[in-house]
C-alpha positions as CSV (number, residue, x, y, z in Angstrom):
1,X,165.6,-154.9,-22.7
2,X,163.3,-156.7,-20.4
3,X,160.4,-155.0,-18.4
4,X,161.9,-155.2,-15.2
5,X,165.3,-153.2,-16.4
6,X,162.4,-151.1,-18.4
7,X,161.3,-150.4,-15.0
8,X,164.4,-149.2,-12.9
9,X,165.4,-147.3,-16.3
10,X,161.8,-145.5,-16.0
11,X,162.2,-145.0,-12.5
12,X,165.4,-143.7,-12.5
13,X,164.2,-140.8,-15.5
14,X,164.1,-137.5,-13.4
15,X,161.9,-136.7,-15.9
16,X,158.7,-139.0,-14.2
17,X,159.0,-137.5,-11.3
18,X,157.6,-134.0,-10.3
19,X,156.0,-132.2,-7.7
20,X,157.5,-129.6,-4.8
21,X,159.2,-131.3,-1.6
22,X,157.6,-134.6,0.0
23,X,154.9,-134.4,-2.6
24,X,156.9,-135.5,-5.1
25,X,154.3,-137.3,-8.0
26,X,155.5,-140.8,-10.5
27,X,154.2,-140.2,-13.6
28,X,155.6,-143.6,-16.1
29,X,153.4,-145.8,-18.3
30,X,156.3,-147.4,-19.7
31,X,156.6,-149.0,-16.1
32,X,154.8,-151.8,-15.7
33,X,154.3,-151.3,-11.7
34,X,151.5,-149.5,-9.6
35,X,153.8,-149.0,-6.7
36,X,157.2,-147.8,-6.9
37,X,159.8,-147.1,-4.5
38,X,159.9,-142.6,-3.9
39,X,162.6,-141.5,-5.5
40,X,164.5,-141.7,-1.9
41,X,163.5,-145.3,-1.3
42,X,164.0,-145.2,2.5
43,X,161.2,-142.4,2.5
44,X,158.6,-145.2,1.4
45,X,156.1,-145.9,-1.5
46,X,154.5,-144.0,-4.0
47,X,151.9,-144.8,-6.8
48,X,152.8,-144.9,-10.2
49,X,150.0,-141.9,-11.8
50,X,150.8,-143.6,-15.4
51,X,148.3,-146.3,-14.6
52,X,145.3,-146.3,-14.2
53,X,145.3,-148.1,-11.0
54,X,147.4,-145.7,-9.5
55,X,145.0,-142.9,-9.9
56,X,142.7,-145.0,-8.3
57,X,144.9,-145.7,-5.6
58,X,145.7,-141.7,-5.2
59,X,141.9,-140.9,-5.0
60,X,141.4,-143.9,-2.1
61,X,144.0,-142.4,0.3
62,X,143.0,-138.9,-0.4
63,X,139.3,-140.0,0.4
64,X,139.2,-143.0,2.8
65,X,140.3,-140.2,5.8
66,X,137.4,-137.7,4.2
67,X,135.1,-140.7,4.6
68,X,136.1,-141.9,8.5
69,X,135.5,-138.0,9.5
70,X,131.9,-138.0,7.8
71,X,131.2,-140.7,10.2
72,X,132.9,-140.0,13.6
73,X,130.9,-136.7,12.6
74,X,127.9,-138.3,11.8
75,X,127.7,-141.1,15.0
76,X,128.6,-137.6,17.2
77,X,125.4,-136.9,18.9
């Protein structure tokens, strides 16, 4: 078995997804990629949690919108 059917065979495990409604989490470090189709591939991209750069990714979206209100508040006279 090669990586990439590795991958779709990782992704298609119901067992490496979890999380209620739209926030639905990838959890897979047999799969080799950071980003990963949702588990409804129309709905977008999600990161792959089973890699380290995916965690990293995860913490950058969550505070990159943080970070833009801290300076619209701060340049507010």
């Amino acid at each position: 078995m090669n990586q990439r059917e590795i991958d779709e065979a990782e992704w298609k495990n119901p067992a490496n997804w979890s999380g209620p409604g739209l926030f639905i989490f990838y959890f897979s470090k047999r799969d080799s990629r950071t980003w990963v189709p949702k588990s409804i591939p129309w709905m977008g991209w999600t990161v792959n949690l089973g890699k380290p750069a995916g965690a990293k990714w995860l913490i950058a979206l969550f505070a990159l919108p943080v970070l833009v209100l801290v300076i619209v508040l701060a340049a507010s006279p």
